[in-house]
N, C-alpha and C positions, 0 to 999 in steps of 0.2 A: 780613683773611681769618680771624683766628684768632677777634678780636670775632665774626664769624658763625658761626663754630661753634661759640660758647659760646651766643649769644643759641639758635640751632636747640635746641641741650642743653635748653636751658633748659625751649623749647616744650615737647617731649615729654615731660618728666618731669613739667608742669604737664598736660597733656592726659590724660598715665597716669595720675594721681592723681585727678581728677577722672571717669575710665572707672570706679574699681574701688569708689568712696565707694558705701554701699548707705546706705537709708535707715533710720532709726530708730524705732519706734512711740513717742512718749511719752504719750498718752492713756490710758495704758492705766488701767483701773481699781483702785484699791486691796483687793487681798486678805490677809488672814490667817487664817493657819490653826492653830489649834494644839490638839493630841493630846495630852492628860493623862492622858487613862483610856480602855482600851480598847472599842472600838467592837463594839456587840452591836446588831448591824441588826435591825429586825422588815422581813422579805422576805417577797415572795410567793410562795407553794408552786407551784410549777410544775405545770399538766395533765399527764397522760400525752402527751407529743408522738414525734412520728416521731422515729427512728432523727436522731443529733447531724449523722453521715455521708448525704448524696444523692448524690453525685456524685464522690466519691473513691476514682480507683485504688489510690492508694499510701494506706495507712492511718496519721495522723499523728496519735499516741499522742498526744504533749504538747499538740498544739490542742484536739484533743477534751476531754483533762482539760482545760485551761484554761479552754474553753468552758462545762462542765459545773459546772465554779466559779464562776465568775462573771455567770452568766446572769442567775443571783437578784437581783444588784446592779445589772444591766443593767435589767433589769424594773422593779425599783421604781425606779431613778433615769427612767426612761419614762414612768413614773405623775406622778412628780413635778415631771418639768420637762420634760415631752412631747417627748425629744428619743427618737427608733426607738431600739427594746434591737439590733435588728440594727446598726446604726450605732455604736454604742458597742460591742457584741462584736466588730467587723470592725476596727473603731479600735483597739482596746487588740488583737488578734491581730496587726494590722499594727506597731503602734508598738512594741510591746513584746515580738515574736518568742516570742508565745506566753508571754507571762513570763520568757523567758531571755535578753531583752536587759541591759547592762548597769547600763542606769537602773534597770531595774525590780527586779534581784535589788539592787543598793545602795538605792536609792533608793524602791523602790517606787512609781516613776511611770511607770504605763502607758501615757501619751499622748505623751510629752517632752515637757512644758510647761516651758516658761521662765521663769524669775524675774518678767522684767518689771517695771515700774516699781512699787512699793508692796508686795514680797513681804515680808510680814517673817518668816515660817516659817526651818525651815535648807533649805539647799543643798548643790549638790555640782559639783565642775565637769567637764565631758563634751564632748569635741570634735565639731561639729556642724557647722552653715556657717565657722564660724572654730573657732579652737583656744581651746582653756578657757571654752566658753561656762557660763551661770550656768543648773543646771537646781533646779526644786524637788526637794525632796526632803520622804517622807510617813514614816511612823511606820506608816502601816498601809495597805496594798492599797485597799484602801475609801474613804480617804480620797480619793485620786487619782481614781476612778472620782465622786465627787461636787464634789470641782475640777475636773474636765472640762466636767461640767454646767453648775456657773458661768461657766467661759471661755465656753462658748456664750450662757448665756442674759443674761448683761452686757453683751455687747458689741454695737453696733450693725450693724454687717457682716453678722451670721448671724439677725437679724430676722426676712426675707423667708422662711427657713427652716420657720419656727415656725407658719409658716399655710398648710404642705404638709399634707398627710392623714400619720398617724402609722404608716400602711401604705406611704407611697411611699418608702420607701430609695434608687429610684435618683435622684429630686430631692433627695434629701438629699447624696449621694453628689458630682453636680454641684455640687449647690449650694456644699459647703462646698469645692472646689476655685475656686469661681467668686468667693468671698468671702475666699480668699487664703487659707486655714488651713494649706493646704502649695503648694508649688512644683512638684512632680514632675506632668506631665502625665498622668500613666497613673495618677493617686490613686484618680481614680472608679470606673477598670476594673477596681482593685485592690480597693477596697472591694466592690465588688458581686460579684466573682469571690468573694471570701473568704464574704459572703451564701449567692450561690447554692452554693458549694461542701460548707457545710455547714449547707445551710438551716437560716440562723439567722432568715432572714425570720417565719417560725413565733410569734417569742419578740413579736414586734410584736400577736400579735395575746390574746397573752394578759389575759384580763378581772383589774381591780385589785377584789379579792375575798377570797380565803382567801392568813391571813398567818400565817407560825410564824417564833416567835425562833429562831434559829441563830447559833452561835459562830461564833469570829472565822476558825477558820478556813474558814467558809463549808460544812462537806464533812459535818455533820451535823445533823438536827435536834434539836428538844427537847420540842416540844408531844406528848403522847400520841393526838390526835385526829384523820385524816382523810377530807378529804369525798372522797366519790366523782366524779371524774370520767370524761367522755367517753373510750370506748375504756378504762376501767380494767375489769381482775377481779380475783379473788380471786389468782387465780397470782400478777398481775403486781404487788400491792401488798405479796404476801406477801415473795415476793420481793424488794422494793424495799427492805422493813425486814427483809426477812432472819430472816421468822419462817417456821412452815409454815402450807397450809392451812387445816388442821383442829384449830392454836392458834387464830389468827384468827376460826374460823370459831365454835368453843366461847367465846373470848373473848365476841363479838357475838351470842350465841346464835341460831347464825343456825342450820338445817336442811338449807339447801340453797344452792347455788353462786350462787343468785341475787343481784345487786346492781345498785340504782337510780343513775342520778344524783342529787348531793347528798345523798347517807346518809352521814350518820356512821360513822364505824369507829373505835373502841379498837385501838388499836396494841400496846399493851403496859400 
């Protein structure tokens, strides 16, 4: 009697153990990264676009700034490796709780990417599916936003992705839940909510055109020159650099309120 309830023992602890074993990526590709000197993007200037907010009752300061930061890096990492700026802005707001998750104020990783096999950058470790898991860790914001990019465009999984139209977010959206990138059911609902909530769809369709260097911390420019775009005026450029009208306007030697698309303007 007692032999059978040791061999029963046995069963079950050999069947629990086999229930809870997850599986392991080892294919993963080799990356390094490494940050010597501080990163000074050349971004693209963003059009005059609608309001950051469409659809928002409650007014979420910290999204909007974080959006308004990092669109420029969304845009050109778009340009670059044709993944939606919406998709990447909706990705780092969800992953990264607007910049105040805890990866991202340590670590600077707005996606929670993991080590994975061939990471030889630093690290840090962050309780996740398991306890002490290995996440990267960046030196600079911008970095992580362009480790992103590679996680997708390396891997084979996220392929089919790449030959969507650069306007469809919500195949984007499926897609990357369809191709394992996260587990949670409601990822696409959550991405596309986060899209339409503050029509970030907009940023997808900006043309790769007028580019100004801006520092690192993304939040001002440097070039003296801007072209006129659609739906811009005087008020609203003045305004934008925070000069008056009728600097600007004596600046350009201009007479009167009128402005073209694609005119140049002296800023200062």
């Amino acid at each position: 009697m007692k032999l059978r309830i040791f061999l029963l023992a046995c069963t079950v602890v050999f069947l629990t153990s086999c229930g809870s074993s997850k599986k392991v990526v080892k294919n993963s590709p080799k990356s390094v990264v490494l940050e010597d000197e501080p990163i000074n993007e050349v971004l693209p200037e963003l059009p005059q676009l609608e309001p950051v907010v469409k659809r928002v009752k409650t007014n979420s300061n910290h999204t909007i700034a974080y959006i308004e930061k990092f669109a420029p890096i969304a845009v050109k990492k778009m340009h670059e490796h044709n993944i939606p700026a919406s998709i990447t802005l909706a990705q780092g707001v969800l992953e990264s709780g607007s910049g105040r998750s805890p990866l991202a104020i340590r670590s600077n990783n707005h996606f929670g990417i993991k080590c994975h096999k061939g990471w030889n950058g630093k690290s840090v470790t962050h309780d996740d599916d398991e306890i002490g898991e290995c996440f990267r860790k960046y030196k600079y914001p911008e970095t992580s936003y362009e480790d992103h990019s590679k996680f997708l465009t390396s891997r084979k999984r996220y392929a089919k992705l790449f030959r969507l139209k650069s306007t469809d977010y919500r195949g984007w959206a499926y897609g990357l839940k369809k191709a394992g990138y996260a587990t949670d059911k409601k990822y696409p609902n959550k991405l596309i909510g986060i899209i339409r909530m503050y029509n970030l769809d907009q940023y997808d369709r900006v043309p790769k055109n007028n580019k100004l260097v801006v520092d690192n911390s993304i939040s001002t420019y440097s070039e003296n020159n801007y072209q006129v775009q659609k739906g811009d005026t005087l008020y609203s450029i003045a305004r934008k650099y925070n000069i008056s009208v009728k600097l600007l306007k004596k600046t350009n030697g201009l007479n009167s309120n009128t402005i073209s698309i694609g005119q140049q303007l002296r800023i200062n």
